[in-house]
N, C-alpha and C positions, 0 to 999 in steps of 0.2 A: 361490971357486966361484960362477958365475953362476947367475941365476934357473930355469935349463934343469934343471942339472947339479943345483941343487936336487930339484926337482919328480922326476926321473930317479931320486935316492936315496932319497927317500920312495917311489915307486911300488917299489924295488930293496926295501927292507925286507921291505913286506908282503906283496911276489910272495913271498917266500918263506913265510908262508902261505895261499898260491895264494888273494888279497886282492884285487881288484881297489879301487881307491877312487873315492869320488864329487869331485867338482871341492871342496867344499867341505872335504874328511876332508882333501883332499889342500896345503892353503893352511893349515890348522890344525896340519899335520904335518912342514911344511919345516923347514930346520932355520935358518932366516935370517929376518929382520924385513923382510917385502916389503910394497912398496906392492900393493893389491888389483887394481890395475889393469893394472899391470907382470906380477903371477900370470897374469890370465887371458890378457891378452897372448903372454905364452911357454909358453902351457899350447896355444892354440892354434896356433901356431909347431912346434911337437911334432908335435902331431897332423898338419900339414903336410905336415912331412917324414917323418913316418912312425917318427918317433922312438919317439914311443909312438902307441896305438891307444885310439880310443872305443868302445867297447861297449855303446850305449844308453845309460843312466845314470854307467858305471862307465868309468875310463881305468886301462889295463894296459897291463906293457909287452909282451905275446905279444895278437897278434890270432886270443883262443880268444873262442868265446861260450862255450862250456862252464863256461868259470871268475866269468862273470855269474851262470849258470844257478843254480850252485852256491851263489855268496853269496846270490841271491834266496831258495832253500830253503833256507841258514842264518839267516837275516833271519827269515823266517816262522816256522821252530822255537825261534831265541830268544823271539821275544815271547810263545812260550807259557809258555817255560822263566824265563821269568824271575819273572811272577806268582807262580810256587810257591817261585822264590830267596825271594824279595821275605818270604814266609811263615818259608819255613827261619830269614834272619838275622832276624825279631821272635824266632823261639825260641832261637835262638843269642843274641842281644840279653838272653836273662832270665838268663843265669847268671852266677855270683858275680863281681865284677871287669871281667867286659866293660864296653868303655866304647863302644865301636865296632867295626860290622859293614858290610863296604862285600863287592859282589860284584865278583870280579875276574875273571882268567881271558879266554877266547875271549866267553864268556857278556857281561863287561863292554863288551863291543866290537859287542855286539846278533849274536853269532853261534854258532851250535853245528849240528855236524856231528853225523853216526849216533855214538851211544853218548858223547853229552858228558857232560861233568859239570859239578855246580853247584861254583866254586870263590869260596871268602872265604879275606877280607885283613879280621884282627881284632887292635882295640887293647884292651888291658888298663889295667887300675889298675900304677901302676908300683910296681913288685918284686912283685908278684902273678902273672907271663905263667903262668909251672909249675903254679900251681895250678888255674888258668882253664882253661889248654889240658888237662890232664889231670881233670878233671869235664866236658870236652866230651869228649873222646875217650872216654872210659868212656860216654857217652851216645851217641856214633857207635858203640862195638859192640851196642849197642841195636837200631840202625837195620837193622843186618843182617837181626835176625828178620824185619823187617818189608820186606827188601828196597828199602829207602830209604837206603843208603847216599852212591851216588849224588848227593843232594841234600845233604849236607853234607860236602866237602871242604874240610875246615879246614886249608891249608898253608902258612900264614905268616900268624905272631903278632909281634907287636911291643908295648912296653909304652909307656908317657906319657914314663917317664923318658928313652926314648932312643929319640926319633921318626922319625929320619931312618935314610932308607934308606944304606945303607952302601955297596954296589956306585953309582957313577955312573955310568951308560952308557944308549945307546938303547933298552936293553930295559926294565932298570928304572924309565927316563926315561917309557914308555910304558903301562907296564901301572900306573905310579904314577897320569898325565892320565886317565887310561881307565876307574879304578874306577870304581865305581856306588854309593858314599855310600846305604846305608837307615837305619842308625841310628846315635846320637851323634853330633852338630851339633859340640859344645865336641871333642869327640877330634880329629876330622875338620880342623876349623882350627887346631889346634897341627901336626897333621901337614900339610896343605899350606902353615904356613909354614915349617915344621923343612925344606922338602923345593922350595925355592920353586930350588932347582940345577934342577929341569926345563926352565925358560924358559931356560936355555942348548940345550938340544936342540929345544926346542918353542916361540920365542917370540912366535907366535901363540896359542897354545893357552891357555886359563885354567878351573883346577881349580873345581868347584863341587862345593859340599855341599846346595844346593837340596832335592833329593830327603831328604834324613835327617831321620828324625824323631828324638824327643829317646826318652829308655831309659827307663822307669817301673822304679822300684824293688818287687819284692815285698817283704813281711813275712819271707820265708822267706829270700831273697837277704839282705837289709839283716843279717840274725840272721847265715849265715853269715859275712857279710862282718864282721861285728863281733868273730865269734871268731877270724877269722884274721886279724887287725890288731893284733900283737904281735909280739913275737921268735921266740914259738912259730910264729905266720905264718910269718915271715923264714926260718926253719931250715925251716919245713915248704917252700915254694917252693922254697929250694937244693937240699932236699935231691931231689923232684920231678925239677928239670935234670937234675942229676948221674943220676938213674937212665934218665929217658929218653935222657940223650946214652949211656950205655954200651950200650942196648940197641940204638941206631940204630947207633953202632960196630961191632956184632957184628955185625948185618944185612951192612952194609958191607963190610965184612972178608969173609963169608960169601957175597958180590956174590950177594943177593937180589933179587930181581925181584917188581913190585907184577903185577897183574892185569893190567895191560896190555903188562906183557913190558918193562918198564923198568926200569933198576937204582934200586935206594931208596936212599937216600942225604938225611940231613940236615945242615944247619947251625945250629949255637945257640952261644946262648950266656944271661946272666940277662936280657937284655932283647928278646932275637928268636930265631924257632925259624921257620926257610926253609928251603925245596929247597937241596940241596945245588948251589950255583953250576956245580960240574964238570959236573953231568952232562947240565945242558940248554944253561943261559945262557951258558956260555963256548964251547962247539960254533957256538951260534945266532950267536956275535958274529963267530968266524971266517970263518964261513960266509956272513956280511953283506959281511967286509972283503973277502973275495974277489969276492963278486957283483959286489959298486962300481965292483972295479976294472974288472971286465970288462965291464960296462954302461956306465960312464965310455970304458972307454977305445975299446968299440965305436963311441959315440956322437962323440967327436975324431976317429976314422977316417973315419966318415963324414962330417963338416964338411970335413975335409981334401979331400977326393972332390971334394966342390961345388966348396967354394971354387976347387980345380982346374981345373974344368971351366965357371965361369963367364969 
């Protein structure tokens, strides 16, 4: 695949959530090791032909402004949205096992649209995840009274023992570069080297943990964490899994829907508790493979044309 046909897949991805990107998003996101000089050379080459289109800051492949407009007022409402993530993971940060709290989601990508949510990617003490994620959730129905829910979607836990992400593809590839590292430095770099398969999708891109600050232990954490670091711990964790996977089961089976009219659906297992792959990420990856190819293959139609007619 040449440098075009690059640049072409990367703007193909994130049009799919009507993303326009900036020249520089767009060179950190190819899926090839290019010279920087060679990028912006075929980035303008593009724009030329009318391949793709510049939109003030932003290169799309539809010549809308509308879809500038649009990331300009998601740009401006993350960075309000983010100060208060930024608050939620220190509190997410204080309970038993957490080792790390990175903000992921649209939110991680500096974007949110009407009725976002704050979404975190949290690493645990390993053979602990059950117990961690189940004292946060008991503290997310909390939230409710106070209408803060919202601000703590906790939907994918992972523990020390078993760092790598499991799914290898562009999406996981993505929202893995993408986090927003706030707390746990040492979590943070076991998991970008357990997970260093991204630089085959992204190898310009390089993970940082810069932002994270380190986890202060309380009095009251260190106590918990002392009684559940036993066998009694062990069997209390399993047992934890095992009851939340039955219940997420029954939802399932029961094809429930969360609040925003989407089916729920988990995947766990003792070291990870994610979105259940079917119901978003495997749709999202079809739905890429098909864009491609009609973006590619619109793009060789029209070379062909020139070429033709020179």
């Amino acid at each position: 695949m040449n440098i075009k046909k690059h640049i072409l897949a990367t703007l193909t991805y994130f049009n799919m959530f009507d993303y326009p990107l900036k020249k520089r998003e767009i060179y950190i996101f190819l899926g090839n090791k290019i010279n920087r000089q060679d990028f912006e050379h075929a980035l303008c080459q593009l724009v030329e032909e009318a391949g793709i289109f510049k939109i003030g800051n932003f290169y799309s492949l539809f010549n809308n402004y509308a879809l500038a407009e649009r990331r300009n007022r998601g740009n401006l409402k993350a960075e309000k949205m983010l100060q208060k993530a930024e608050r939620s993971a220190a509190i997410i940060a204080g309970f038993p096992f957490v080792k790390g709290v990175a903000i992921s989601g649209s939110l991680s990508k500096k974007f949110a649209d009407e009725g976002a949510d704050t979404d975190f990617f949290i690493i645990t003490t390993s053979n602990r995840l059950w117990i961690a994620r189940t004292l946060l959730h008991l503290f997310k129905k909390c939230t409710f009274l106070f209408n803060l829910q919202d601000h703590y979607c906790m939907n994918y836990f992972i523990d020390e023992a078993s760092p790598c992400i499991l799914e290898n593809n562009i999406y996981t590839a993505t929202e893995a570069v993408t986090m927003i590292p706030v707390c746990g430095t040492d979590a943070f770099e076991l998991f970008y080297q357990a997970n260093s398969w991204t630089k085959k999708f992204f190898p310009n891109q390089y993970m940082h943990i810069s932002s994270a600050k380190e986890i202060k232990r309380t009095w009251l954490r260190y106590a918990i964490e002392r009684l559940a670091s036993n066998r009694a711990g062990d069997w209390l964790d399993t047992f934890l899994m095992k009851l939340t996977a039955k219940s997420w089961d029954a939802k399932k089976r029961n094809k429930k829907k969360n609040s925003k009219g989407l089916p729920m659906g988990m995947h766990c297992g003792k070291h990870f508790s994610k979105p259940d792959p079917a119901n978003f990420q495997r749709k999202l990856l079809l739905r890429y493979d098909k864009s491609l190819i009609e973006v590619i293959g619109q793009y060789d139609l029209s070379s062909q044309v020139k070429n033709k007619s020179l």
